[in-house]
C-alpha positions in Angstrom: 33.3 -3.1 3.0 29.6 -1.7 2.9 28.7 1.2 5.6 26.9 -0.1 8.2 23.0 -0.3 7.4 21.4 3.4 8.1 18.7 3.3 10.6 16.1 3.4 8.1 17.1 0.4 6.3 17.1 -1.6 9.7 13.9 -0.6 10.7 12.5 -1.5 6.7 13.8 -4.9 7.4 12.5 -5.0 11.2 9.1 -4.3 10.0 9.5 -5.2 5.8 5.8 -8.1 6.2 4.1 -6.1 8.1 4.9 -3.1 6.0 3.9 -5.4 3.0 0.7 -6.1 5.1 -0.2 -2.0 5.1 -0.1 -1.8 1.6 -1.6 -5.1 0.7 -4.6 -3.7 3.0 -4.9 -0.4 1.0 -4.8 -2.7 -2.2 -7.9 -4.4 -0.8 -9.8 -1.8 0.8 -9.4 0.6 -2.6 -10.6 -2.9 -4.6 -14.0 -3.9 -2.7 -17.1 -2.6 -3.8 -19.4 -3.5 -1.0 -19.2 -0.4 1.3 -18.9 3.1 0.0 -19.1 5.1 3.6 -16.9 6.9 5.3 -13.9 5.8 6.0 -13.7 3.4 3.0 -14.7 5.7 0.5 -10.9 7.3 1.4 -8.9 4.0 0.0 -11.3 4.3 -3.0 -9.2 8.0 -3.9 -5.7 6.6 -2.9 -5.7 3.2 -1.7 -3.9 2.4 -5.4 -0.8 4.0 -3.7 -0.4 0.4 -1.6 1.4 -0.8 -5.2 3.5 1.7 -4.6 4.3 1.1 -1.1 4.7 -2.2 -2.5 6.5 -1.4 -5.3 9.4 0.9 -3.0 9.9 -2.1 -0.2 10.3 -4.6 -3.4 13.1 -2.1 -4.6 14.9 -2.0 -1.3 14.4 -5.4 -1.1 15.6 -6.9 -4.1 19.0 -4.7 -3.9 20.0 -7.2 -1.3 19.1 -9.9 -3.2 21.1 -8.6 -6.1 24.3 -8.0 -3.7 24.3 -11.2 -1.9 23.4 -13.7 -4.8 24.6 -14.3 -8.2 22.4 -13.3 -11.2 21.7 -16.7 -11.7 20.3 -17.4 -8.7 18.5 -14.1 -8.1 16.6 -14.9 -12.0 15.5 -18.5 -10.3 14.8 -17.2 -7.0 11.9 -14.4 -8.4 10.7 -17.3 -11.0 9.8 -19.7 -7.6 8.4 -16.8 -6.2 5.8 -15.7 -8.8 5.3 -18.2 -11.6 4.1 -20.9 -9.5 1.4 -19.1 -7.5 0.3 -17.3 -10.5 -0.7 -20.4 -12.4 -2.1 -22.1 -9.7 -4.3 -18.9 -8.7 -5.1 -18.3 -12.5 -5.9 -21.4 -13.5 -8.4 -21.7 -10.7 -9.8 -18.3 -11.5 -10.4 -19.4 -15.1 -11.5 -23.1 -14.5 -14.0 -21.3 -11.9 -15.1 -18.3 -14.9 -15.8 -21.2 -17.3 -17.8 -23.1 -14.7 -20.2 -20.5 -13.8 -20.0 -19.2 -17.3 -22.4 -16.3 -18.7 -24.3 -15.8 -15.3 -21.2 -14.0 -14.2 -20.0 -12.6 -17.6 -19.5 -9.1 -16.3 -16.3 -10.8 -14.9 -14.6 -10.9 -18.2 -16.0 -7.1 -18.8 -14.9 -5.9 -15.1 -11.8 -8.2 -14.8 -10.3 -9.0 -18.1 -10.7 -12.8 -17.8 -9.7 -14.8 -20.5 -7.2 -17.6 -21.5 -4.3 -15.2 -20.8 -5.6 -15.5 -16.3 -4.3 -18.9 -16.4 -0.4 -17.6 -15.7 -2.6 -13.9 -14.2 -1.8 -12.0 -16.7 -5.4 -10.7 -16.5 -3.9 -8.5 -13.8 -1.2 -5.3 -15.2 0.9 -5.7 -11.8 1.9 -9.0 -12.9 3.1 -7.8 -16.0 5.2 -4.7 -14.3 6.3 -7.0 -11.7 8.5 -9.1 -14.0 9.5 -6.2 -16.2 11.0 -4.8 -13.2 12.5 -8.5 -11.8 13.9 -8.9 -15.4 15.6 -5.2 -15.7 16.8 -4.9 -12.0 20.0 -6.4 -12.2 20.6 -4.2 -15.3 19.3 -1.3 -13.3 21.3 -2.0 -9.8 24.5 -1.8 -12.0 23.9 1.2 -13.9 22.8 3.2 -10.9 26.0 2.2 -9.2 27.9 3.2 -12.0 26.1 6.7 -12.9 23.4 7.4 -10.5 22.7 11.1 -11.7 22.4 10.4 -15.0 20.0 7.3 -14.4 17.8 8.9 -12.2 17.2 12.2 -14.8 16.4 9.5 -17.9 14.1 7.8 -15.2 11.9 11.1 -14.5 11.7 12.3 -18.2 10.6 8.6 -18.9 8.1 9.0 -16.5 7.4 12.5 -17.3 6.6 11.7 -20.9 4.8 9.1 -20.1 2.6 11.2 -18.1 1.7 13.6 -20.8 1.3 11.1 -23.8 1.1 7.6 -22.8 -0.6 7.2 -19.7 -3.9 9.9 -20.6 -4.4 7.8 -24.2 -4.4 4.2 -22.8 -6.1 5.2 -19.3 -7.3 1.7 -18.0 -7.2 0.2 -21.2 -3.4 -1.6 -20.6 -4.0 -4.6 -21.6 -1.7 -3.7 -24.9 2.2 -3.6 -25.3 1.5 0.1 -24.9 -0.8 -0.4 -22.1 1.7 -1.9 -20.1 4.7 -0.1 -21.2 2.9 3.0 -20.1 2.0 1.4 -16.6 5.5 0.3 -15.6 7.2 3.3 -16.8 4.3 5.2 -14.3 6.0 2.7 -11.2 9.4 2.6 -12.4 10.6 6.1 -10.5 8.8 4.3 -7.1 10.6 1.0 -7.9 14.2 2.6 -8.5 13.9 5.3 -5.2 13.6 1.9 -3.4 16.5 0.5 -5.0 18.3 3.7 -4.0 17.4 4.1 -0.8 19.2 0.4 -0.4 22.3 1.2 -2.6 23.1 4.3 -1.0 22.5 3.4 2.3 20.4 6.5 2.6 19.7 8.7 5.9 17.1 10.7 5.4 16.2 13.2 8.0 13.1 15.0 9.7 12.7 18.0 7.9 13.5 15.9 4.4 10.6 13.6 5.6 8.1 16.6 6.6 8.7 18.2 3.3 7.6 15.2 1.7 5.1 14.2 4.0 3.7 18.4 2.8 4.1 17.7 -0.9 2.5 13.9 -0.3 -0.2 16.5 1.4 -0.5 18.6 -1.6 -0.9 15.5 -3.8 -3.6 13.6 -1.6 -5.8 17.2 -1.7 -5.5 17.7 -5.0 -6.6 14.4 -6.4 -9.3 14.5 -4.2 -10.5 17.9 -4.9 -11.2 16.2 -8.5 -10.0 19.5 -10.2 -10.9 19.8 -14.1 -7.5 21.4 -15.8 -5.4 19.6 -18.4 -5.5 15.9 -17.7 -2.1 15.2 -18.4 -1.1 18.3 -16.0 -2.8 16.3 -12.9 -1.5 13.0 -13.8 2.2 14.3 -14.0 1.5 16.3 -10.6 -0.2 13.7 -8.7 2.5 10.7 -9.8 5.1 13.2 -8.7 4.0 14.1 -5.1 3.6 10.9 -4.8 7.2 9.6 -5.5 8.5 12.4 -3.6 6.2 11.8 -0.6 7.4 7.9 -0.3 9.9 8.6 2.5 7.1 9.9 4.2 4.9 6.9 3.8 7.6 4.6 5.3 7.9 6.9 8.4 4.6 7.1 8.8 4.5 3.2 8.2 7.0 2.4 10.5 5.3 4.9 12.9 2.0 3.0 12.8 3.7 -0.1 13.5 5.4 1.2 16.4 2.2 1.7 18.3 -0.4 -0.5 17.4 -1.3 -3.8 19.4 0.7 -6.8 18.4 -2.5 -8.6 17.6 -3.0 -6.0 15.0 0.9 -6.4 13.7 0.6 -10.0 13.3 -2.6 -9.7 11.1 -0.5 -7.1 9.0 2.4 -9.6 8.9 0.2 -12.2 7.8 -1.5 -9.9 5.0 2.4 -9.0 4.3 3.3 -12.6 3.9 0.9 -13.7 1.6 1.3 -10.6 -0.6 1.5 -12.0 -3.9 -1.7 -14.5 -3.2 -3.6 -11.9 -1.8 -3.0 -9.5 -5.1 -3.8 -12.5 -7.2 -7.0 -13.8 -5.7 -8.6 -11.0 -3.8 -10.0 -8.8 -6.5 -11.6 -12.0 -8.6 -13.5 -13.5 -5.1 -14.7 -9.6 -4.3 -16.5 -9.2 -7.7 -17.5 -13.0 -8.2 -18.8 -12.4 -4.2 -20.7 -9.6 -5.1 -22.2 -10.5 -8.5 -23.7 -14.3 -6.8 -24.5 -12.6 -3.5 -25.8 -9.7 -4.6 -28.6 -9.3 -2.1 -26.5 -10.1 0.4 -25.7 -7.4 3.9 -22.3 -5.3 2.3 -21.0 -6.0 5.7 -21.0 -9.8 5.3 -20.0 -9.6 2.0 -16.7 -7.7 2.8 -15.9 -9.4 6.1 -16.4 -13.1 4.3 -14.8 -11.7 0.6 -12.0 -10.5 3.0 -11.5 -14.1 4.7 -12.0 -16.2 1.8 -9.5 -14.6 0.4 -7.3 -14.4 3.0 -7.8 -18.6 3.4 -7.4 -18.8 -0.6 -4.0 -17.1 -0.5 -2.7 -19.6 2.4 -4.1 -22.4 0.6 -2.3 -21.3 -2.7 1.2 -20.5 -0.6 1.2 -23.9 1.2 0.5 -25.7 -2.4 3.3 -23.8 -4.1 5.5 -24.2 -0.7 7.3 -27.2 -2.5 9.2 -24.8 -5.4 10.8 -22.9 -2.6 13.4 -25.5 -2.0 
């Protein structure tokens, strides 16, 4: 019989949407290009880490998944859950590029739109995403089998890939090395989560405010913008970061704990339409900014932020009747 559930698990699954909500609002912020002041500059530095966020809940998540449902019926579940919404979204992305056509070319240039956005494969998270769906019940048994030796192949992965791949393909991952080079960069994130869930872990305070110091160390260093060997800072910066993820659920699950409830029912909103809000957010921002380019930045961002906050319901509710 499994332990019983350590307090940080419980409290992952107490506040798991609204949790998804934090990261998908760092996603966002780090992806609009209407304000550039202080205090939105700051998600333009490390608002990328809300994949990762993302990435670690999906982890912890799917490990129940795994345990509770055959393989079978884990495959089908993650195939309702993503292929539908990311036709529908990419279809509508690329019926609406074609329709406006070369006044908003700088779309295919920014955004990588092409024939490929009608399943959203314009965007790399799609393609890690089912990388890591397709690999995790291969991963859950391994690491239940031979954790050690999982976890050291993991980092050297990732650790190579920091010195070779990931400094020659940069942003340019639209290729099979590209994207190889882009999972194997989440993969360490991805399997702590799973980990966290296997093992039932109980991590304590000072476990959390080293990690929250090395997370520290990470944060000022990348922003600092220091010049030495580039595939020094990417291995340095990844690192901190995947040590310092404990810390970000703490301080998560520590924000949640005293905000307003207005504000954690906006989070859980932004948490439950996760996937749409990835899929759609980043194509209304820039096609936003390019038609309305006179427009006040405020008004672009508050109404880029609801239309596509209105765009993900609207997707969710169409796809709603693959869920059953």
């Amino acid at each position: 019989m499994k332990e019983k559930r350590s307090p940080l698990i419980i409290q992952v699954s107490e506040h798991r949407e609204s949790m998804m909500g934090i990261s998908m609002l760092s996603i966002m912020l780090f992806h609009q290009y209407f304000i550039s002041m202080f205090p939105f500059n700051i998600f333009h530095y490390i608002g990328y880490w809300g994949v990762d966020i993302f990435l670690l809940l999906s982890g912890i998540g799917l490990v129940n998944s795994l345990e509770k449902n055959k393989i079978k019926t884990y495959y089908e579940r993650r195939f309702i859950r993503l292929v539908p919404s990311c036709i529908l979204c990419g279809l509508t992305k690329y019926l609406i590029f074609v329709y406006l056509g070369p006044s908003v070319i700088i779309l295919k240039e920014g955004l990588n739109i092409g024939i490929w956005s009608i399943a959203s494969l314009d965007l790399w998270f799609i393609h890690t995403i089912i990388i890591l769906y397709i690999i995790s019940p291969l991963l859950h048994w391994i690491l239940n089998k031979c954790p050690y030796e999982t976890i050291l192949i993991i980092l050297l992965l990732f650790f190579i890939n920091g010195f070779t791949l990931k400094p020659e393909v940069g942003y340019e991952w639209m290729s099979p090395k590209g994207i190889t080079s882009w999972t194997l960069e989440r993969l360490p994130v991805f399997t702590a989560g799973m980990i966290i869930s296997i093992y039932n872990l109980r991590l304590d305070k000072n476990l959390i405010f080293s990690a929250l110091f090395l997370l520290s160390t990470g944060c000022l260093d990348y922003l600092s913008k220091t010049n030495y060997s580039i595939y020094i800072n990417q291995a340095y910066q990844s690192f901190t970061l995947l040590l310092g993820m404990p810390a970000i659920l703490f301080l998560c699950i520590s924000i949640l704990d005293v905000i307003p409830n207005y504000l954690k029912s906006f989070l859980s909103f932004l948490g439950t339409y996760s996937l749409e809000l990835y899929l759609v957010h980043e194509f209304i921002f820039w096609t936003m900014k390019i038609i309305f380019v006179n427009t006040n930045p405020w008004i672009l961002l508050a109404s880029s932020f609801t239309l596509s906050c209105l765009s993900a319901y609207a997707i969710k509710k169409c796809t709603k009747l693959f869920h059953h």
